[in-house]
C-alpha positions in Angstrom: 14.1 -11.6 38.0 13.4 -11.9 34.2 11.1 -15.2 33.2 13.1 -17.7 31.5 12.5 -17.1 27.5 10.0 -19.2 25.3 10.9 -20.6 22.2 11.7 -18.8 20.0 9.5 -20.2 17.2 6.5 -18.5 15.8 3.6 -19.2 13.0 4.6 -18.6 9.5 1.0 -17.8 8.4 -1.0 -14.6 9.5 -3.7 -16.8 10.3 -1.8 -18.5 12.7 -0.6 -14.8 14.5 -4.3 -15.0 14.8 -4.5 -11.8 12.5 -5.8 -11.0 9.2 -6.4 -7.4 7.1 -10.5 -6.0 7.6 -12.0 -4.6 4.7 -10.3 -1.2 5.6 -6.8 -2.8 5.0 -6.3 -2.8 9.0 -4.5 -5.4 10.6 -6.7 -7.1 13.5 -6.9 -9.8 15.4 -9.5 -12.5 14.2 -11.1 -12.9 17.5 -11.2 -9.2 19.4 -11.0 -7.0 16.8 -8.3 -5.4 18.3 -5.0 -3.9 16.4 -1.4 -5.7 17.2 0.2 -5.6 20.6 3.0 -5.6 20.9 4.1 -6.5 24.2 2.0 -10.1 24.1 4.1 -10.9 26.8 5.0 -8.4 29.8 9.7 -8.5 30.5 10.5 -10.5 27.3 11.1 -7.6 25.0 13.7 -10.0 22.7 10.9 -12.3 22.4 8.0 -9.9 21.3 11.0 -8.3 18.8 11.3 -11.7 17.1 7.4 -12.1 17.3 6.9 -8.7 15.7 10.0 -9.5 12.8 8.6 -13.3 12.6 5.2 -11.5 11.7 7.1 -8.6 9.7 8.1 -11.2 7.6 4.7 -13.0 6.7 3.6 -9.2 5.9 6.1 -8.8 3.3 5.2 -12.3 1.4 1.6 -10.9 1.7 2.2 -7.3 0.0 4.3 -9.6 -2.6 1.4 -11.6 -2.8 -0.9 -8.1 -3.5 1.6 -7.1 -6.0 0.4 -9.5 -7.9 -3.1 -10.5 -7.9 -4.4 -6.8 -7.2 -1.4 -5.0 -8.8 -1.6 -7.8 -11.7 2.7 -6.9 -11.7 5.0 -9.3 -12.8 8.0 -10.8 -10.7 11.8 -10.7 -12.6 14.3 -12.2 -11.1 17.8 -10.4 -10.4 20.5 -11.1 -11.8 19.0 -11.5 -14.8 21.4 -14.4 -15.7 21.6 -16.2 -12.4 22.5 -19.6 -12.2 19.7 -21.9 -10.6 21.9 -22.1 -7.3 23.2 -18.5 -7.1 21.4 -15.6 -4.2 18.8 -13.2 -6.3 16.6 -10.6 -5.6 13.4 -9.8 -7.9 11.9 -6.6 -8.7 8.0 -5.8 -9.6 6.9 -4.4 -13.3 4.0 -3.7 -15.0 2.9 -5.5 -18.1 3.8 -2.5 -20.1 6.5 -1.2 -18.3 9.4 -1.8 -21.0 6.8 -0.9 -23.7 4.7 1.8 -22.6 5.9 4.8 -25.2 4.5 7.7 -22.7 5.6 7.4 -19.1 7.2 5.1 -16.9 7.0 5.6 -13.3 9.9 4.1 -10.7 9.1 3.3 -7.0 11.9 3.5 -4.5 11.5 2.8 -1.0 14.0 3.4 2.1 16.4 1.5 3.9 16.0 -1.3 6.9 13.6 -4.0 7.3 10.7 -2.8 3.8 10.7 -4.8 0.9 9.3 -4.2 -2.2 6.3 -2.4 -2.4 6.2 -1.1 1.2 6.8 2.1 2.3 7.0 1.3 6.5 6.3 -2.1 8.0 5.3 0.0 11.5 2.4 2.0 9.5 1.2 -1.4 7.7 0.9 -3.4 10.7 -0.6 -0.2 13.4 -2.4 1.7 10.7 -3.1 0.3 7.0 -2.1 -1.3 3.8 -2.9 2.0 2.3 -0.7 3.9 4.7 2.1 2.1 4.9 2.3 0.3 1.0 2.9 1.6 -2.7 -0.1 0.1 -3.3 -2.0 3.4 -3.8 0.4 4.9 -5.8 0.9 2.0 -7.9 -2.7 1.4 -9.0 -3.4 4.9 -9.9 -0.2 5.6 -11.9 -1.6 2.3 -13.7 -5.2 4.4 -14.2 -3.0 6.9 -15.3 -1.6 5.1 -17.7 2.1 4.5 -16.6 4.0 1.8 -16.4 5.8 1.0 -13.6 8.5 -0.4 -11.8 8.9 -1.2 -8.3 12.2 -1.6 -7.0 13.3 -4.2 -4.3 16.8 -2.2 -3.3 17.0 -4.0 0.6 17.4 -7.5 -0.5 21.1 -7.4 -1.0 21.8 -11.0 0.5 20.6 -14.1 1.9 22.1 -15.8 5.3 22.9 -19.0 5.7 24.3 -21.1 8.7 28.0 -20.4 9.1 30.4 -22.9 8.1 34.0 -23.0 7.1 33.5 -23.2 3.3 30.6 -20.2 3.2 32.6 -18.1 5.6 35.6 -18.4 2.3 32.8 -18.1 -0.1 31.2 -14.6 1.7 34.6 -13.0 2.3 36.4 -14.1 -1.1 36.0 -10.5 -2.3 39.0 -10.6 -4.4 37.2 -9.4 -7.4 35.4 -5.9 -5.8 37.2 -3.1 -4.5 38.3 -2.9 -0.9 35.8 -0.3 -0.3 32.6 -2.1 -1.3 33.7 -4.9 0.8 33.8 -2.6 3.4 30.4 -1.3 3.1 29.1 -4.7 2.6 30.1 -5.8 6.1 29.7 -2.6 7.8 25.5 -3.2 7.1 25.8 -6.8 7.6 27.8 -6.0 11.0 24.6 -3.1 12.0 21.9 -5.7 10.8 23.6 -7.9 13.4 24.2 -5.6 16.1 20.5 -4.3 15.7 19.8 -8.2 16.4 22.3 -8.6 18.8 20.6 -5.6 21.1 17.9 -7.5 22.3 20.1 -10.3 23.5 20.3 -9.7 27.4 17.6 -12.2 28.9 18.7 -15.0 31.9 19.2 -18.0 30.3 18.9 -16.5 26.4 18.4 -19.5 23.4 21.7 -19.8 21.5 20.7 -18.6 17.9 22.8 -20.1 14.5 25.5 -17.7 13.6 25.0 -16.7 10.1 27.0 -15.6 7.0 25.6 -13.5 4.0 25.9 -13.9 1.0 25.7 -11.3 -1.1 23.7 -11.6 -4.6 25.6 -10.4 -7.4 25.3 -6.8 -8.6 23.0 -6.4 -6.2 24.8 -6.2 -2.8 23.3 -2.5 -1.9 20.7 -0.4 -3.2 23.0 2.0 -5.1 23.7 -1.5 -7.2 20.5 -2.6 -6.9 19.2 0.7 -8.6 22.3 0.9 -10.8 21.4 -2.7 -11.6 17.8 -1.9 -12.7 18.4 1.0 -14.4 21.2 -0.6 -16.7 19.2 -3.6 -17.4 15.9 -2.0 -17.5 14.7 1.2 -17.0 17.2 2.5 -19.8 16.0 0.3 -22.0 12.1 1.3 -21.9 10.3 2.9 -24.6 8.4 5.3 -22.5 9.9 8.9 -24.0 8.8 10.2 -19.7 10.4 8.4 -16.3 9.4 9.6 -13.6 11.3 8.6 -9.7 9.2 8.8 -6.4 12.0 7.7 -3.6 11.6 7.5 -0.5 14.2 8.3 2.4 17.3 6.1 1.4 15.8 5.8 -1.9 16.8 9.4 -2.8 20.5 8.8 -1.7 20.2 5.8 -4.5 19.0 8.1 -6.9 21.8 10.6 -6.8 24.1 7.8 -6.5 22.5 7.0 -10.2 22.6 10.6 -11.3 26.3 10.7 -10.3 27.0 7.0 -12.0 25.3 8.0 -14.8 24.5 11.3 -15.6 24.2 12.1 -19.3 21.3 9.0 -19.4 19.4 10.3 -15.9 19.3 13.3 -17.8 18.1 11.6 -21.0 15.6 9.8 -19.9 14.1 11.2 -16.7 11.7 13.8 -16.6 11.1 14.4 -13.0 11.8 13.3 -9.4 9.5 13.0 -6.6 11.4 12.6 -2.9 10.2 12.0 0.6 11.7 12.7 3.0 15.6 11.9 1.3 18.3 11.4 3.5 20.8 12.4 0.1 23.3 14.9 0.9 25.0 16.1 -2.3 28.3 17.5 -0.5 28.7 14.0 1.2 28.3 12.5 -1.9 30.0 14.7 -4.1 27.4 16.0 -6.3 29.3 18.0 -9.5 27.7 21.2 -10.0 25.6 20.0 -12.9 23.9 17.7 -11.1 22.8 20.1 -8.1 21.3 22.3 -11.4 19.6 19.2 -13.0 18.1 18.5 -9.5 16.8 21.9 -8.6 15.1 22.1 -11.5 13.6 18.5 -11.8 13.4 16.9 -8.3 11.9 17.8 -5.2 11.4 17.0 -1.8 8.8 16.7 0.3 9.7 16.7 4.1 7.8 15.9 7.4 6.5 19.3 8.4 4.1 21.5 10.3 3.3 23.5 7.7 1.0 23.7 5.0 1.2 21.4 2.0 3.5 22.6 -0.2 5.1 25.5 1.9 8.8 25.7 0.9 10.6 24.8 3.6 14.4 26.2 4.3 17.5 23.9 3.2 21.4 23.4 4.0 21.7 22.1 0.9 22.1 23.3 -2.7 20.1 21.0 -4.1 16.3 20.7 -4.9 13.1 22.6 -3.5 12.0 21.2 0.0 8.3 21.9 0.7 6.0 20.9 3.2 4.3 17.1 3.0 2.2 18.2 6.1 2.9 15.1 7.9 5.3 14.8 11.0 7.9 12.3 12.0 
């Protein structure tokens, strides 16, 4: 029989998780030493998820928090003319990102749960900052003498409790085409069954059934990047942009490329991918692009093999080579 489930409320504060980062960047627990467990408590799985997302979520206010007191980046606000009462989303820059004459660098991460400036929640909280943030790239672009831009492309919406006024105001989608509606809700509706999959206890708490609302030119990353780039990155002085994307963040960039080709061309000197889940037949890459891309991006894939080794490819696109590490 499966124990009746505890609240489902948790601290908001690492020091209340009873955790905190080590001089080594390593999350541990203030009192043993010892990393996160996961299972705190043994046959409620749906309660140690919404512990471990509950925590998740302090993380990413803290590597928001690094951002800018180690990073010294600034926060700007998306859309850049939101009203006061509107959704928004924010991205990261440099001081000297839209003035920096030499080189601009543009970080990207992947899809699901990371927010800006994180590469993987998992490797932050059971290895390191360094391992799983942009942290080390960002500071030594900045000793480099980039600027840089770090891009917040998962924060397409905010939920609120669902009522009959915000359930018009989500759906009234009479101004987009049919086909980003449905790619709206087809993530909103895999967010929720994601949720929804660790609902099967005895006696499971009813939670509020929410509605997104999606903020304005920003309701996926392919806007979000579109979004940033048009407002942005476009309009830098730096004569050298350079991409590093990560996973769904090189699908976002071809999306760009394909959206805007003639100024990707323009303005960017050179793409670094990891591990990019783009596939330029799916997406209907012109043959121009696929040149562009094999001569100025590549990607580097989980691997066995030496660092660097070229590694075979389906695809037409750009060089895959060896990043050592395996999935």
């Amino acid at each position: 029989m499966k124990k009746d489930e505890p609240p489902l409320e948790f601290p908001d504060t690492l020091e209340g998780f009873e955790y905190a980062f080590n001089e080594k960047g390593q999350l541990r627990h203030i009192t043993t030493g010892e990393p996160f467990i996961f299972n705190a408590r043994e046959d409620l799985h749906r309660w140690n998820q919404k512990r471990y997302e509950a925590l998740g979520e302090i993380i990413t206010k803290y590597v928001y928090e690094l951002l800018e007191k180690d990073c010294n980046l600034k926060k700007i606000s998306l859309p850049v003319d939101a009203t006061e009462s509107e959704p928004k989303n924010f991205i990261f820059m440099s001081e000297d990102a839209m003035t920096n004459p030499d080189k601009l660098m543009v970080l990207i991460h992947g899809s699901g749960v990371v927010r800006a400036g994180q590469w993987a929640r998992r490797l932050i909280i059971n290895e390191d900052l360094d391992s799983g943030t942009q942290i080390p790239y960002i500071k030594r672009a900045m000793d480099e003498g980039y600027g840089v831009i770090v891009l917040n492309p998962n924060e397409n919406y905010i939920e609120v409790e669902k009522t009959k006024s915000q359930v018009q105001l989500s759906s009234d989608g009479s101004d987009e085409p049919a086909e980003k509606r449905e790619r709206k809700d087809k993530n909103f509706k895999e967010a929720k069954k994601r949720r929804d999959f660790y609902e099967k206890y005895r006696n499971p708490q009813k939670e509020k059934e929410m509605v997104p609302l999606y903020i304005r030119d920003n309701g996926s990353p392919e806007e979000h990047l579109i979004y940033v780039w048009d407002h942005f990155i476009i309009h830098s002085a730096a004569e050298n942009t350079f991409f590093v994307a990560h996973s769904y963040g090189g699908l976002a960039f071809v999306e760009l490329m394909i959206q805007r080709e003639a100024d990707v061309k323009n303005k960017v000197t050179a793409v670094a991918l990891t591990d990019s889940v783009h596939n330029v037949w799916h997406q209907e890459a012109g043959k121009t692009i696929r040149e562009w891309m094999r001569e100025n991006c590549c990607n580097w894939v989980s691997s066995s093999e030496p660092l660097d080794t070229s590694v075979e490819s389906m695809l037409p696109d750009c060089p895959r080579v060896s990043a050592v590490a395996t999935q």
